[in-house]
N, CA and C atoms as a LAMMPS dump frame, in Angstrom:
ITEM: TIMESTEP
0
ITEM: NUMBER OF ATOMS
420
ITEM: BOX BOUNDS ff ff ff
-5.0000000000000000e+02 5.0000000000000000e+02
-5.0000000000000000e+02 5.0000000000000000e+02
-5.0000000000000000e+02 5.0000000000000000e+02
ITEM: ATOMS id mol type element x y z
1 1 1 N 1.371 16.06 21.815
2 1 2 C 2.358 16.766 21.02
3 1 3 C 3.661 15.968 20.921
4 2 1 N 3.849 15.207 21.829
5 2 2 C 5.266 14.726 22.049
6 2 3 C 4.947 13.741 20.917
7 3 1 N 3.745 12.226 20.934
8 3 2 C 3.835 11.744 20.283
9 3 3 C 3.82 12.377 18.55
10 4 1 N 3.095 13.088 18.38
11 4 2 C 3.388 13.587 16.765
12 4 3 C 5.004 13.696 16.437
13 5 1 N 5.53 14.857 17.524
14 5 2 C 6.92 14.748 17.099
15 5 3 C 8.098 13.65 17.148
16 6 1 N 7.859 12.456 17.809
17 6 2 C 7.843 10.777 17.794
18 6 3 C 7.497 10.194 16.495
19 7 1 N 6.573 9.897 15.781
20 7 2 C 5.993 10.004 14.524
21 7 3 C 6.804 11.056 13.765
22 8 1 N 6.647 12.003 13.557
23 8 2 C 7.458 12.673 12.746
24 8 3 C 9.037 12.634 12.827
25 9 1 N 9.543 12.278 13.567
26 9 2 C 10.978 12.175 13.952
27 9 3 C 11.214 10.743 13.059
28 10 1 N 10.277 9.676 13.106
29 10 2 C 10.41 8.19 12.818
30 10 3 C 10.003 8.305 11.321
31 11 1 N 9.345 9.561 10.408
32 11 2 C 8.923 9.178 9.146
33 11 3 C 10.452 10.151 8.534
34 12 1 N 10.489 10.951 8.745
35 12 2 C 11.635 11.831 8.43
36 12 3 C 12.902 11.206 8.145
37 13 1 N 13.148 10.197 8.782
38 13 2 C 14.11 9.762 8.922
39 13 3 C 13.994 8.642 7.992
40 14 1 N 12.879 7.824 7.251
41 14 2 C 12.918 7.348 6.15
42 14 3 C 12.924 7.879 5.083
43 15 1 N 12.919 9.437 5.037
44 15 2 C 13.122 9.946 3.918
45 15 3 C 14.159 9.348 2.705
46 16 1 N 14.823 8.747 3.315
47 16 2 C 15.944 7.94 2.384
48 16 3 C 15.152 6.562 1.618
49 17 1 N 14.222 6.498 1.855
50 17 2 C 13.613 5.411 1.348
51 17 3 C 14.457 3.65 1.774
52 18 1 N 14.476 3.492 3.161
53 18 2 C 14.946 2.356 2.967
54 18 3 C 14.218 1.44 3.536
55 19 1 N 14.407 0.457 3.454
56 19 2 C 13.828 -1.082 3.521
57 19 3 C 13.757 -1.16 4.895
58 20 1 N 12.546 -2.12 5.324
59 20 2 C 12.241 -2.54 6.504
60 20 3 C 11.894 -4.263 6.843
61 21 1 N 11.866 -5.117 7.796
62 21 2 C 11.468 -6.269 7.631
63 21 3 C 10.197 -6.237 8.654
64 22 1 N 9.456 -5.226 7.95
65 22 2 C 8.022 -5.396 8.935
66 22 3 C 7.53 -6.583 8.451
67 23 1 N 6.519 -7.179 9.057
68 23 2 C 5.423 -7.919 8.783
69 23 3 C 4.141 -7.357 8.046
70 24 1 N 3.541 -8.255 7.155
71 24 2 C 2.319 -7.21 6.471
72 24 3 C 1.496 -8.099 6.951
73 25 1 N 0.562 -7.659 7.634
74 25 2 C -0.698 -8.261 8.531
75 25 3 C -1.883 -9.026 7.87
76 26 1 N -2.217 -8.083 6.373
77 26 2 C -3.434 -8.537 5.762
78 26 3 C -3.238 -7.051 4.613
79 27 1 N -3.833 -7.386 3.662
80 27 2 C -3.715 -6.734 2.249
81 27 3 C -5.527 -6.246 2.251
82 28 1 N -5.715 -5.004 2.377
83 28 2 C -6.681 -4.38 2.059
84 28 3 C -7.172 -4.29 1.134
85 29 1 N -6.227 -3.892 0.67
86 29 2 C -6.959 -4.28 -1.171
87 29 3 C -5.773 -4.128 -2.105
88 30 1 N -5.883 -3.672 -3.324
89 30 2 C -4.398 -4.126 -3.899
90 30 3 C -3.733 -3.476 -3.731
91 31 1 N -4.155 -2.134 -3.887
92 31 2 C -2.849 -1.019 -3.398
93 31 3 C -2.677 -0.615 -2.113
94 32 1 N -2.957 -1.248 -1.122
95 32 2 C -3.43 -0.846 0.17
96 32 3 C -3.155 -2.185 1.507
97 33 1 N -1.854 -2.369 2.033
98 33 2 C -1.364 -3.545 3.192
99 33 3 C -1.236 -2.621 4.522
100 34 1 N -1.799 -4.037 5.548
101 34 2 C -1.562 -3.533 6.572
102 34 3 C -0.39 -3.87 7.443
103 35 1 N 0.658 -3.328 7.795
104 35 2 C 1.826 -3.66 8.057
105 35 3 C 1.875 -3.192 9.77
106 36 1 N 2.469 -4.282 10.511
107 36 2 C 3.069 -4.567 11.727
108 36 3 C 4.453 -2.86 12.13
109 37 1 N 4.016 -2.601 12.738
110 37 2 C 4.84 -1.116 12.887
111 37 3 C 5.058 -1.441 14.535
112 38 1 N 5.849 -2.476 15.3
113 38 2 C 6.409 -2.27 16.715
114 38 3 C 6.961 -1.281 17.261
115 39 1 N 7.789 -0.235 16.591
116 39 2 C 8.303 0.988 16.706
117 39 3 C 7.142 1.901 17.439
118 40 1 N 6.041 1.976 16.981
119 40 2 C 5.004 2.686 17.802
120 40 3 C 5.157 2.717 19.407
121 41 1 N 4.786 3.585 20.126
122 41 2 C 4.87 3.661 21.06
123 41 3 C 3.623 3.508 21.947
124 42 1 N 3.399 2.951 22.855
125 42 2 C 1.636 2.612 23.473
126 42 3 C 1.847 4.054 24.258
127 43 1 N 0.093 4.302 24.139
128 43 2 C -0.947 3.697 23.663
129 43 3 C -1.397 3.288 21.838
130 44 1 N -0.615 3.691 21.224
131 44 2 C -0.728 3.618 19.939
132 44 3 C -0.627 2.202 19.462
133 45 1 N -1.712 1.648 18.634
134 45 2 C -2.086 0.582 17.916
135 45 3 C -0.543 0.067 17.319
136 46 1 N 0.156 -0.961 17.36
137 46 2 C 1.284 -1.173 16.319
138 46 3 C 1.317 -1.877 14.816
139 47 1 N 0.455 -1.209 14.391
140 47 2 C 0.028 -1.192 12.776
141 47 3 C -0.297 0.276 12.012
142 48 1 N 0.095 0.402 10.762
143 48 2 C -0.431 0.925 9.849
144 48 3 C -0.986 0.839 8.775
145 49 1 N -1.347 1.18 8.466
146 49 2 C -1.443 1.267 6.434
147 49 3 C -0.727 1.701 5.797
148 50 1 N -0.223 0.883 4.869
149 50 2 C 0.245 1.073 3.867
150 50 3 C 0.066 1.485 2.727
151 51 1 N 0.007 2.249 1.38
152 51 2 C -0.578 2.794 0.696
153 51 3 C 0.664 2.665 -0.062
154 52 1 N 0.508 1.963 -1.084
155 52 2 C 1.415 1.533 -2.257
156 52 3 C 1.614 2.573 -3.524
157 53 1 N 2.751 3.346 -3.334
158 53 2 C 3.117 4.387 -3.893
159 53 3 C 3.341 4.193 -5.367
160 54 1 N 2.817 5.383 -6.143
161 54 2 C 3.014 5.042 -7.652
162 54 3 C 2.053 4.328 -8.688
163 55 1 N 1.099 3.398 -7.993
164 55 2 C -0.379 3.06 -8.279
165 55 3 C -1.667 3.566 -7.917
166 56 1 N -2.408 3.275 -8.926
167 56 2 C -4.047 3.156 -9.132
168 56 3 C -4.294 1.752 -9.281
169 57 1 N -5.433 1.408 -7.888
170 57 2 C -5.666 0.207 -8.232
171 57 3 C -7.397 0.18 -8.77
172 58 1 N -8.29 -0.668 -9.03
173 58 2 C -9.462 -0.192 -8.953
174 58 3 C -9.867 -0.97 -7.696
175 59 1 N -11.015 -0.077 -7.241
176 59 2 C -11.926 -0.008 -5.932
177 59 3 C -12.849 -1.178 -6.033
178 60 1 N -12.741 -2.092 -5.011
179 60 2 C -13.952 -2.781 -4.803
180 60 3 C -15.187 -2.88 -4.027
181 61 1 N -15.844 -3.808 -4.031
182 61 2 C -17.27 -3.643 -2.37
183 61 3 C -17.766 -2.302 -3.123
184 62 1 N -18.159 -1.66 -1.973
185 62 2 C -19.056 -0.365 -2.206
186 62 3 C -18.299 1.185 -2.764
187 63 1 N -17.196 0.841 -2.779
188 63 2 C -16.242 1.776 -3.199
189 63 3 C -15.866 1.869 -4.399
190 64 1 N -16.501 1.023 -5.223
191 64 2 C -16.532 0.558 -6.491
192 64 3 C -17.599 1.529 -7.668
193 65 1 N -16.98 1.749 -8.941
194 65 2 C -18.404 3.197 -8.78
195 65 3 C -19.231 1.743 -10.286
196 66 1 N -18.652 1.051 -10.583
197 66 2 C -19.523 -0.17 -10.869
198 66 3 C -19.012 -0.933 -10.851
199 67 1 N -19.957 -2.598 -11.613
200 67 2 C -19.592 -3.708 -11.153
201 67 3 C -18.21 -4.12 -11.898
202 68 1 N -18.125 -3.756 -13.17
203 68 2 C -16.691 -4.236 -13.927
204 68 3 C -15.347 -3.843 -12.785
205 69 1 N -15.67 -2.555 -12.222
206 69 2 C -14.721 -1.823 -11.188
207 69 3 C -14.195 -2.844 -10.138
208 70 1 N -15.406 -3.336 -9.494
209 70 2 C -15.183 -4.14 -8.6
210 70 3 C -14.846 -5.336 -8.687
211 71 1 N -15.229 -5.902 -9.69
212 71 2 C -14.36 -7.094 -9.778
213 71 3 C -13.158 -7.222 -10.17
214 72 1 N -12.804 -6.298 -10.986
215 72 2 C -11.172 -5.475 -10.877
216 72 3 C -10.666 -5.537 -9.537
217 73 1 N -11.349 -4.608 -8.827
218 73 2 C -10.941 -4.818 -7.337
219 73 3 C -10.337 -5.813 -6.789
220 74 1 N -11.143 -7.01 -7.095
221 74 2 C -11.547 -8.116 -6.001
222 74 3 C -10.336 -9.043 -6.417
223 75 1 N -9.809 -8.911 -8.006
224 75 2 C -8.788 -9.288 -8.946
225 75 3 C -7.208 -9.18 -8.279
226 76 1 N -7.219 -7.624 -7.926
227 76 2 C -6.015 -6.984 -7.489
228 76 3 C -5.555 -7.314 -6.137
229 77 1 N -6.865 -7.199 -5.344
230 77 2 C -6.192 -7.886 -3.962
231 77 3 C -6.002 -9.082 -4.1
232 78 1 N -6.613 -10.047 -4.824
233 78 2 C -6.162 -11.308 -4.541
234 78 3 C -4.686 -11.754 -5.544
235 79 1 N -4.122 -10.886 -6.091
236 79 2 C -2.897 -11.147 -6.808
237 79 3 C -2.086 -10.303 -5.76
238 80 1 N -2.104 -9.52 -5.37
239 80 2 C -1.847 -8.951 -4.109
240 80 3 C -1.543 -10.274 -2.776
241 81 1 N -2.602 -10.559 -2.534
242 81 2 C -2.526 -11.81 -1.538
243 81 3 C -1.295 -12.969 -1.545
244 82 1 N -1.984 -13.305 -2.994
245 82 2 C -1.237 -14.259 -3.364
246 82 3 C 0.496 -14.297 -3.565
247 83 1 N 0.768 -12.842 -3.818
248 83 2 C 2.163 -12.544 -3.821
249 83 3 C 3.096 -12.289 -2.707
250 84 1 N 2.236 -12.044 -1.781
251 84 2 C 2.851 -11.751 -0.195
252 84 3 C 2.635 -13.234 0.223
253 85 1 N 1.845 -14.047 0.148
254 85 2 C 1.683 -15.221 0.915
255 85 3 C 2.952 -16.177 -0.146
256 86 1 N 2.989 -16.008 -0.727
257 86 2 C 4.158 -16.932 -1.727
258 86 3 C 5.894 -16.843 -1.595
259 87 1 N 5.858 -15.325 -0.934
260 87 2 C 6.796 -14.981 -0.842
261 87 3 C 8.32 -15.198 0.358
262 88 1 N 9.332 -14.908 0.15
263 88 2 C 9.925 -15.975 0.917
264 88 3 C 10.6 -14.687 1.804
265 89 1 N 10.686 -13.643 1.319
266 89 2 C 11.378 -12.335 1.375
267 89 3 C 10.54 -11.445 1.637
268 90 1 N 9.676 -10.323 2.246
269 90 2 C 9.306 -9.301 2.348
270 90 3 C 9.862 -8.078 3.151
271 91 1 N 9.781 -7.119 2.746
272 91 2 C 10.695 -5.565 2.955
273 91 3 C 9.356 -4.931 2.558
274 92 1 N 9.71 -3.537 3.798
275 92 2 C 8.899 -2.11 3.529
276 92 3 C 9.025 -1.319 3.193
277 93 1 N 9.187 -0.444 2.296
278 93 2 C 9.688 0.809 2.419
279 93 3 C 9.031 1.954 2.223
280 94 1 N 9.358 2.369 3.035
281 94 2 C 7.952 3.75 3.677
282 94 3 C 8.864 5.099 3.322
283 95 1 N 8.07 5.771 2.626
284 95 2 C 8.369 6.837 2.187
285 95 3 C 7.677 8.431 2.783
286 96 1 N 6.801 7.962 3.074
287 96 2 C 5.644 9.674 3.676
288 96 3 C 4.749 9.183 4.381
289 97 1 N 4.242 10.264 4.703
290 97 2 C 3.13 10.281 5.052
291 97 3 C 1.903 10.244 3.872
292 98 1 N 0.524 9.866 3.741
293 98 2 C 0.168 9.981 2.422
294 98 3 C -1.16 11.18 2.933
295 99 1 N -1.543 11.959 1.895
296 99 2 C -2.546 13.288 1.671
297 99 3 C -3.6 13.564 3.003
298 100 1 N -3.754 12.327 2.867
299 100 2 C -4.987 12.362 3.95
300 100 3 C -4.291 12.058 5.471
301 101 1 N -3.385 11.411 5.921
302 101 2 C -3.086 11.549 6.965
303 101 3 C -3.002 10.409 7.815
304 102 1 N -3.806 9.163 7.488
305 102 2 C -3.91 7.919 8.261
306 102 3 C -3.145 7.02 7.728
307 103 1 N -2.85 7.193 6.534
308 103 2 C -1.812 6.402 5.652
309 103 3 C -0.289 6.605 5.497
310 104 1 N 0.41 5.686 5.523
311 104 2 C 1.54 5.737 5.222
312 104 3 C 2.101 5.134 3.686
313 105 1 N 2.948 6.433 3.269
314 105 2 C 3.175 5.627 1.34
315 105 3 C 4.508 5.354 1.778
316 106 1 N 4.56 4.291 1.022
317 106 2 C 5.547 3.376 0.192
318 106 3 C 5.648 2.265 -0.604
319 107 1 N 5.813 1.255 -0.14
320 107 2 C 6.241 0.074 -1.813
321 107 3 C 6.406 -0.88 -0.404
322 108 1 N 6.387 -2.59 -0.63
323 108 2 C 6.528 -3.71 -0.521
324 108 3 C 7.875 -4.352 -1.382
325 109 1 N 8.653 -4.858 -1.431
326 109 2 C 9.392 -5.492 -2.025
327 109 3 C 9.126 -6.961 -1.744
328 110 1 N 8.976 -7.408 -2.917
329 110 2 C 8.601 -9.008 -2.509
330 110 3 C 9.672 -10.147 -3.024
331 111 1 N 10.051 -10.595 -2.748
332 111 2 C 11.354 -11 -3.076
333 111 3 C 11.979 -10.27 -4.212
334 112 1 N 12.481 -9.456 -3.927
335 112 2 C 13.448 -8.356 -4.404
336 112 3 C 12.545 -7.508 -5.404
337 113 1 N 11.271 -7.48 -5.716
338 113 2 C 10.711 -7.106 -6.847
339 113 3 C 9.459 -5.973 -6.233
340 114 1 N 9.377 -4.752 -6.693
341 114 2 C 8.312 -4.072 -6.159
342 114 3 C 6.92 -4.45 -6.748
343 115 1 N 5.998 -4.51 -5.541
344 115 2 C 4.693 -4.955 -5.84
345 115 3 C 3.322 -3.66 -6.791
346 116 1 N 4.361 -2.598 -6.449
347 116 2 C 3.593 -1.74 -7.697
348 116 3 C 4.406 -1.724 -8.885
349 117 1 N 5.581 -2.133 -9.423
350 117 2 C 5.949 -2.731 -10.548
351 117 3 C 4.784 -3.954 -10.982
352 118 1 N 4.875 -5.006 -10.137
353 118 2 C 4.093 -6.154 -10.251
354 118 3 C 2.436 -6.029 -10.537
355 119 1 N 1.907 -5.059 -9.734
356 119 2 C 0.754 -4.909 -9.833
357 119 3 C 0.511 -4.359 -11.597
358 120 1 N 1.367 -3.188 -11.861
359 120 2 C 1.003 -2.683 -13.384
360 120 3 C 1.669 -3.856 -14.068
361 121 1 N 2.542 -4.774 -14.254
362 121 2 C 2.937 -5.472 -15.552
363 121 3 C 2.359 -6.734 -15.933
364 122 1 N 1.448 -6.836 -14.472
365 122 2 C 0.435 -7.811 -14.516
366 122 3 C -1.193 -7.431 -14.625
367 123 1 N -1.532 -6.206 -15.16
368 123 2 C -2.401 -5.601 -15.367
369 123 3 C -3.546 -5.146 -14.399
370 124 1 N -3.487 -5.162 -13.091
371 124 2 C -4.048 -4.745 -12.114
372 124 3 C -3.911 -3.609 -11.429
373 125 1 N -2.838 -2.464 -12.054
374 125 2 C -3.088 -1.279 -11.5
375 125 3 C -2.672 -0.251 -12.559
376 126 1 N -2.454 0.814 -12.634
377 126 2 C -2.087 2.059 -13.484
378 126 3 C -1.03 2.649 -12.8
379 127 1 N -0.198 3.525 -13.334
380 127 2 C 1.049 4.547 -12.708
381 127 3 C -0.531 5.165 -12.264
382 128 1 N -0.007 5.981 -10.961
383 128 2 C -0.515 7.365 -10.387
384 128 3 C 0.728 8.224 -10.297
385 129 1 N 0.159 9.508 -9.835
386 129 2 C 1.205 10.098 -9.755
387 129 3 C 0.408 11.275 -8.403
388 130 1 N -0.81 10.564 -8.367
389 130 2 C -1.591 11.688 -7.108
390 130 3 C -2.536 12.799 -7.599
391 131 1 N -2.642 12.726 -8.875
392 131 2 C -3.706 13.548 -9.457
393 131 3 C -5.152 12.866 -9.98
394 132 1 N -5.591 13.186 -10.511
395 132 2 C -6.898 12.676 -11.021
396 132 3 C -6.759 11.355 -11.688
397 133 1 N -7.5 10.529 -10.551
398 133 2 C -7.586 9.241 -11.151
399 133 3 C -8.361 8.909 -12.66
400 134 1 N -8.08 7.829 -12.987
401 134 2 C -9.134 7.815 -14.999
402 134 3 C -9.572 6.544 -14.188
403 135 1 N -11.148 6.669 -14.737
404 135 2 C -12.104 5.798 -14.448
405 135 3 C -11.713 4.034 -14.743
406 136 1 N -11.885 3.29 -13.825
407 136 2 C -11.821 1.84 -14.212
408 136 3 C -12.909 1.098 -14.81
409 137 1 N -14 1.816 -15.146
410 137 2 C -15.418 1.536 -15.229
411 137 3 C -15.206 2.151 -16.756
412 138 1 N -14.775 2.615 -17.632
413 138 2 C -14.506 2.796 -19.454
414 138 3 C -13.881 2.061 -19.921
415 139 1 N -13.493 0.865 -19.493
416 139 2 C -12.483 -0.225 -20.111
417 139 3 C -13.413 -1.135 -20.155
418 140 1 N -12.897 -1.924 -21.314
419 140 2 C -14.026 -3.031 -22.105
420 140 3 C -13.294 -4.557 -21.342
């Protein structure tokens, strides 16, 4: 109990949405980094997920509901990759908790520029807004 209210005391308090200089560990997929969280307290792992607020990315591997999907996928993380590894500047900013509970939402800033800006103007993700995703598998 103590730790939840530890955790909750530490997300609450980003409610302001501000910037962090975590480390991002490895990029899950495009909308989805795993970020260095030392603040944790042991026994707790000092990482989370990240869950990149404001996008739809499409699903790859088996999560993919076909193949056009997935190679979409496979597209997004690696422009994803490539933008965190290039970068000279990285910031977190964590906003919630996300629906399901293991995730944490917010945004990346990559040298000064958000990576779900980046992801849609470079054609690898869609606005979300948390409702019903539209299929990546009807696009030509």
């Amino acid at each position: 109990m103590r730790m939840f209210l530890f955790l909750l005391a530490v997300f609450s308090l980003s409610a302001a949405a501000e910037v962090y200089p975590y480390k991002v560990n490895r990029v899950i997929d495009g909308d989805t980094v795993e970020i260095q969280t030392p603040f944790l307290p042991a026994p707790l792992k000092p990482v989370l997920a990240l869950r990149i607020l404001g996008v739809d990315t499409p699903e790859k591997g088996k999560r993919a509901k076909c193949s056009s999907e997935a190679a979409k996928g496979e597209l997004a993380t690696k422009f994803a990759i490539e933008k965190i590894q290039s970068a000279t500047l990285i910031q977190v900013e964590i906003i919630d908790w996300d629906k399901y509970g293991g995730r944490i939402l917010g945004d990346l800033f990559i040298d000064e520029q958000r990576l779900s800006d980046l992801l849609i103007q470079n054609g690898h993700a869609r606005a979300y807004d948390g409702g019903t995703k539209e299929s990546w598998c009807n696009e030509v």
